[in-house]
N, C-alpha and C positions, 0 to 999 in steps of 0.2 A: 504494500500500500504506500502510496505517497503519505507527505506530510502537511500541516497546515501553516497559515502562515505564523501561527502563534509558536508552533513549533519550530520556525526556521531562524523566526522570529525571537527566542526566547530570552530574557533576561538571565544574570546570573543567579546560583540560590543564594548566593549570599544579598542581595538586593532584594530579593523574593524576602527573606525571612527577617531584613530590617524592615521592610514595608508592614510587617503582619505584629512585629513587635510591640507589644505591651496592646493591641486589642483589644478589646473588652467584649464579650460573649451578650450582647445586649443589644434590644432593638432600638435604632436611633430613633424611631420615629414616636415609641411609647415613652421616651425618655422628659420627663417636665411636661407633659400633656397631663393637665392636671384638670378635669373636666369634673363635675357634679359628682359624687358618690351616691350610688341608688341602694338602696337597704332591702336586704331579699326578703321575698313573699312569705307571710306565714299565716295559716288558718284557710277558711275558705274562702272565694268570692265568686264571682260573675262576672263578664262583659259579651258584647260584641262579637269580638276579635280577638282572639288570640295569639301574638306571634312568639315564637321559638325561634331563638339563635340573635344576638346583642350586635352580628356583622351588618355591613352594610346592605345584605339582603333585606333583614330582618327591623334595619332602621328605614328605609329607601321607603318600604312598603306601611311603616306606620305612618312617616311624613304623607304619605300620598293619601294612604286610609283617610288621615284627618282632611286632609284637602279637600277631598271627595264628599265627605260627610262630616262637617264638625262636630255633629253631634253623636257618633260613633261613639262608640265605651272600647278603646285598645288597650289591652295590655298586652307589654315587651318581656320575656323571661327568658335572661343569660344566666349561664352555668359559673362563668369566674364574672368578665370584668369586660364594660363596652368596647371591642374592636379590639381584644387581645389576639386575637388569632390572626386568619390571614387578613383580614382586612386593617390589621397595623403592621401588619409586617411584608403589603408586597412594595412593589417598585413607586408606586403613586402616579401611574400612568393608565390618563380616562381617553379610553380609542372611540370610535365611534362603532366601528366592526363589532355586529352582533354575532359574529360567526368566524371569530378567530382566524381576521383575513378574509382578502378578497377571495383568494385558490381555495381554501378549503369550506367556505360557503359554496362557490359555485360547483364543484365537484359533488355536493352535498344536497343544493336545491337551486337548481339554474335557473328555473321558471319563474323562482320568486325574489332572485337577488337585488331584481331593480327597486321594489318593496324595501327590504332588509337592508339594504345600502339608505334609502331615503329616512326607513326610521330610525337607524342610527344614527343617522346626522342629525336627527330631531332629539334624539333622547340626548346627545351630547350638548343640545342647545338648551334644553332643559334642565340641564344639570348645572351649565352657565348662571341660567334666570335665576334657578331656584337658590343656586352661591348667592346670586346678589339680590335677591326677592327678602331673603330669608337672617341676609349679614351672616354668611359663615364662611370665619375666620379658617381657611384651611389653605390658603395658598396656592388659591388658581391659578392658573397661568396655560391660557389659551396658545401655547406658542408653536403647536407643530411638530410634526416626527421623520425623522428620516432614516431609509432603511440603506446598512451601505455592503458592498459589496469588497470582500477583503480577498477572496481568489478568481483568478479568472473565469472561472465555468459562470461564474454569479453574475456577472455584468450584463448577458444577455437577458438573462431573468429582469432584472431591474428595468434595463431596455422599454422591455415589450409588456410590462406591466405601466408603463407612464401612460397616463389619458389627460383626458382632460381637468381634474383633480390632483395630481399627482405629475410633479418635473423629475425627467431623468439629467443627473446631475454625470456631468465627466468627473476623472480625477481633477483637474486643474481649479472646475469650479465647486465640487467638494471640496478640496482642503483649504480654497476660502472661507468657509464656512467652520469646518471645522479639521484642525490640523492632528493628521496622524500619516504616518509609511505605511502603515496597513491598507490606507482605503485605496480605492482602484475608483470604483462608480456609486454615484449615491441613487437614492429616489426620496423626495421629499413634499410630502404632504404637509400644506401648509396649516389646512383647517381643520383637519380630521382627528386632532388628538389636543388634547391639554394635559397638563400636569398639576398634581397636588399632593399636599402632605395627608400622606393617608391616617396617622393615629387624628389629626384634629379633625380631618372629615369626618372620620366615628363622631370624637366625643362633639361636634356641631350639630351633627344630626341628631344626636341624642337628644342635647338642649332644645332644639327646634322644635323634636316631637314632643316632650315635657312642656317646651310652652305652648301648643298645640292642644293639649290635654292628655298625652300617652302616656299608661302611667308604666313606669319601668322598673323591675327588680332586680339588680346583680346578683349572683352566687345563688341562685333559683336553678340547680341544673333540673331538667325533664326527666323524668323516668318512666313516663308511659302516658299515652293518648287511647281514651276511650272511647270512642263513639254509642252513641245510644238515640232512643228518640226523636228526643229533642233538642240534640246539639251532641259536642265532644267536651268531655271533662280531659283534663291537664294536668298528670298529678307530676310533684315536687316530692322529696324526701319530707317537706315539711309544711306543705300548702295543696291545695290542688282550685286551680278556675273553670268554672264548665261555660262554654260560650255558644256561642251560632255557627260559629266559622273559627277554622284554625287554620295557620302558614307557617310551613315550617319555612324556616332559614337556616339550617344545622352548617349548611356545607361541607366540607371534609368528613366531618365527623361522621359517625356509624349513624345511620337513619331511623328514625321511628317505628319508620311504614317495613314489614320485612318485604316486599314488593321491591323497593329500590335500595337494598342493601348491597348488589352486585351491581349495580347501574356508578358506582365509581371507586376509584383508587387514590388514597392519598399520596402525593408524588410530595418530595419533598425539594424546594429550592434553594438557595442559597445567593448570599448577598453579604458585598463588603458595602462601608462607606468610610471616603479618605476624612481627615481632617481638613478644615477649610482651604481650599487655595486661598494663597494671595493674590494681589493686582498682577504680578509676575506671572504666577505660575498658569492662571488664567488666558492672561495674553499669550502666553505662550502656546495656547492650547487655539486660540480663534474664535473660540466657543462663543462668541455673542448673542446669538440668535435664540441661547437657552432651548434649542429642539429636545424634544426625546429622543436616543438612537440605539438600535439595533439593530444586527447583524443580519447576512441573510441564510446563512447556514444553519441546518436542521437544528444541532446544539449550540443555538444562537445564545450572545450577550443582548444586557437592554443597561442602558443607561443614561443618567441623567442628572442635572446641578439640582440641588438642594435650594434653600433663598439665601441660605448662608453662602453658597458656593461651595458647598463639596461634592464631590463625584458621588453617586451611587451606583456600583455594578455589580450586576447580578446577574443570574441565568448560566449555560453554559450544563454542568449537571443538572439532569434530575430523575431522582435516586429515588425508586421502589424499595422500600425496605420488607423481606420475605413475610409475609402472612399479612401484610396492610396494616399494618398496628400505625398510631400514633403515642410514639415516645418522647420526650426534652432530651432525652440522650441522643436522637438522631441529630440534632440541631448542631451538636459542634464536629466536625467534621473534616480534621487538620487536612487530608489531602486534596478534597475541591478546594478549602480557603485558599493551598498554595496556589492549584489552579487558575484560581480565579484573578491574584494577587500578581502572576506571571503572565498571564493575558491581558493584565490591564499595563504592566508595566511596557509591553509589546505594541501596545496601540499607543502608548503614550512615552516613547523613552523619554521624552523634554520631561516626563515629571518625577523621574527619578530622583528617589530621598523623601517623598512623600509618605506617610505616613496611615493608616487604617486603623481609623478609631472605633469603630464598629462593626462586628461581626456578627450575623444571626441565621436563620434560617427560619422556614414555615412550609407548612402542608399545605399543596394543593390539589381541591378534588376533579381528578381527571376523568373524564367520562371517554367512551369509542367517537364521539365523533367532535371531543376537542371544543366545543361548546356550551354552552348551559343547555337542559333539558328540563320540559315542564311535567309534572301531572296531576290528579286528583284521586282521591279514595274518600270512604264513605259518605258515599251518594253525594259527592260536592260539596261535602262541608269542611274539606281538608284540602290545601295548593300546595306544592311545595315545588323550588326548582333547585338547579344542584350542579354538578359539574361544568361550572365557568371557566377549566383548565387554564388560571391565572388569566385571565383576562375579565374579571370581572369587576374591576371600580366602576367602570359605567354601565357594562350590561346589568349589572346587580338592578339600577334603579330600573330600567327595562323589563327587570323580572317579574320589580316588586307591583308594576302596571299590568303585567301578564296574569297575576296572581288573585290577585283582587277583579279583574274581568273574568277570570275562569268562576270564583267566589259567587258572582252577581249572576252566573246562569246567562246573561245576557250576548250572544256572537257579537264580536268586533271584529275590524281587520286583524289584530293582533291575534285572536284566538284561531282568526281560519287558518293561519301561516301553519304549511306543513311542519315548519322548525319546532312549532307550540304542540302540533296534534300529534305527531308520532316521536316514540323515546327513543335514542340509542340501544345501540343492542348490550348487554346487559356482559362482564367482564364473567370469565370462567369461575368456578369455585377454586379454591386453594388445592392442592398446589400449583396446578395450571394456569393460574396469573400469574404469580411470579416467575414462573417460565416462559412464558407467551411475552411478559411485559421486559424481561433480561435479556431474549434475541431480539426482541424490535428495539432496546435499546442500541444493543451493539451493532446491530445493523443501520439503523442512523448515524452513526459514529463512521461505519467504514463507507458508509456512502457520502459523506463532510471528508473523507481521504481518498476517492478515487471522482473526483472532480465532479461530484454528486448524485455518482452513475447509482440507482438505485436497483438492489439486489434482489432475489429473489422473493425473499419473504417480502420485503417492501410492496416488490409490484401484486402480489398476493393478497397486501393488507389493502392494495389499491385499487384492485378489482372488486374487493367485498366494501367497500366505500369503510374500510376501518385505516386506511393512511393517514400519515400526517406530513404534513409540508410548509414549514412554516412560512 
């Protein structure tokens, strides 16, 4: 097999392992986000609406609830602490793609992508209004994504994916924009992404839906949904709410419903962030334009400046851990950090000597077709959607719209979309995922080292619409 250019590319270990020095195993973005403390449910009560899971699923669709109905009775019930999980811990990049990507929507559902392209440009503009409808303080930044291309097979892809939306970028006027020897060709969408700090997104929303009327309980984890009736009861170790309607938002986590407890895999990612650049180290970089950028190789990087200005990069691994468990031991992870920490120094040698203040990691629930997925159980008084395969700071609020229409009985265009009315196909039992999920990784791997040529199994998992391509 050939090599990448990270490989050809690579810094020394000793520059690798000053870079990673004195790290702290801690998520930057939950660090001083000091938001409203909510005090867990205890005894019985009643509402409405019931939602499960404190993420931005689960916050997205009570903001909306309320909007829709102020007079709705919501209550919100998280297991630890609002937006401890993935939704504080990924990159803070709000795409407009409801389908992880233009290739893998249209491969997926070609007849409806003209739809799915238009309403996530709307849910992205909604999520705009609603930052500035609402004052929340989370560190918008409408500015744009560019995907770049670091070996040559990549450049045509770039090419031929530019429209009308989307400029393909040479190297000359790529590394005006942003400077690095890796890049070769960019592609850059100007309007189709923003960025934001994801812990204050949580704890905004939270506030939002609190001033709205939601009432919300921390350290409430779920341990079983009833249906009955006249509604679904919600019991707590120490509470239980019986409502009209319940939404789960678990994501990663093992599901309520046993129906969709093979419908994902917790994949887990990983993510540095430097210490601040200076005015220096910045310039040196070109970076002005503040895009989001990743690569276009199957084990792609994503990265992006912070408002302090420091680098976050992530992606690159992501690691099934055998039987699907989610452990905090999976989180530190010495040989991706090195990974990660030599790839970044590779796109950026001008920033060598820099330093990595933050190291973490988080589960993300990955489903077969790499997108969110919706459904319903008992007789429509239960929504839940799930498998956003790390793309979901903005489809999340798409969901929480998806969720509450399935709820009301009522058909919308949202509900006809093939995307909402049929699942993914549902992941093998053990131990045949983690085998199935350990050759499709290594086979993306070797197809990122043989100039993208994709391999048997690949083309295999391409025929049964279970590929991926990022």
């Amino acid at each position: 097999m050939g090599t990448t250019v990270f490989e050809r590319s690579s810094p020394s270990p000793a520059a690798v392992a000053a870079s990673l020095e004195g790290s702290a195993r801690r998520v930057f973005w939950l660090d001083g986000v000091n938001g409203a403390g909510y005090r867990p449910l205890f005894g019985g009560t009643t509402a409405d609406l019931v939602i499960v899971g404190g993420g931005y699923s689960g916050l997205w669709t009570a903001v909306l609830a309320k909007q829709r109905d102020p007079e709705r009775d919501v209550v919100l019930l998280e297991a630890r602490t609002i937006g401890w999980a993935a939704s504080g811990r990924n990159g803070g990049f709000v795409d407009a793609s409801l389908t992880h990507g233009e290739e893998n929507g249209r491969s997926r559902w070609p007849d409806e992508m003209d739809v799915l392209d238009r309403l996530g440009r709307e849910n992205l503009d909604g999520i705009e209004r609603t930052v500035a409808e609402l004052g929340l303080d989370c560190e918008f930044e409408r500015t744009g994504g560019i995907t770049v291309a670091t070996e040559p097979h990549q450049v045509p892809w770039l090419r031929e994916a530019a429209d009308g939306e989307s400029q393909f970028l040479d190297t000359t006027t790529l590394r005006s924009l942003v400077r690095s020897p890796t890049y070769l060709a960019g592609l850059r969408s100007p309007g189709t992404s923003a960025l934001v700090h994801p812990g204050k997104l949580a704890r905004e929303l939270a506030r939002a839906a609190t001033e709205l009327g939601v009432r919300i309980h921390e350290d409430s984890r779920v341990t079983a949904i009833e249906p009955h009736a006249t509604g679904v009861t919600v019991r707590t170790p120490a509470s239980s709410v019986t409502a009209s309607h319940v939404v789960l938002g678990t994501g990663v986590f093992p599901s309520l419903l046993k129906r969709a407890r093979l419908m994902t895999v917790p994949v887990y990612d990983y993510v540095l962030m430097t210490e601040p650049l200076t005015d220096a180290q910045l310039a040196s970089t070109g970076w002005s334009g503040r895009e989001g950028i990743s690569d276009a190789a199957n084990q792609f990087h994503y990265y992006r400046l912070s408002a302090d200005n420091r680098i976050l990069w992530g992606g690159y691994d992501a690691v099934y851990h055998p039987g699907g468990r989610i452990r905090s031991r999976y989180e530190d992870r010495h040989d991706t950090y090195e990974s990660l920490a030599s790839h970044f120094l590779a796109t950026f040698p001008q920033l060598e000597g820099i330093r990595f203040s933050h190291r973490w990691a988080g589960a993300i629930d990955t489903c077969t077709r790499f997108c969110v997925f919706f459904g319903t159980a008992a007789a429509g008084r239960i929504a839940y959607a799930a498998g956003f395969t790390g793309l979901g700071v903005a489809a999340t609020r798409f969901a929480g719209d998806v969720m509450l229409d399935l709820l009301s009985g009522e058909q919308t265009q949202r509900t006809e979309l093939e995307l909402v009315r049929r699942p993914p196909l549902p992941f093998p039992p053990e131990p045949a995922a983690t085998i199935g999920i350990q050759l499709t990784r290594r086979a993306l791997d070797r197809a990122d080292h043989r100039e993208g040529r994709r391999g048997p199994l690949l083309k295999v998992l391409d025929s049964l619409g279970l590929g991926f391509d990022s």
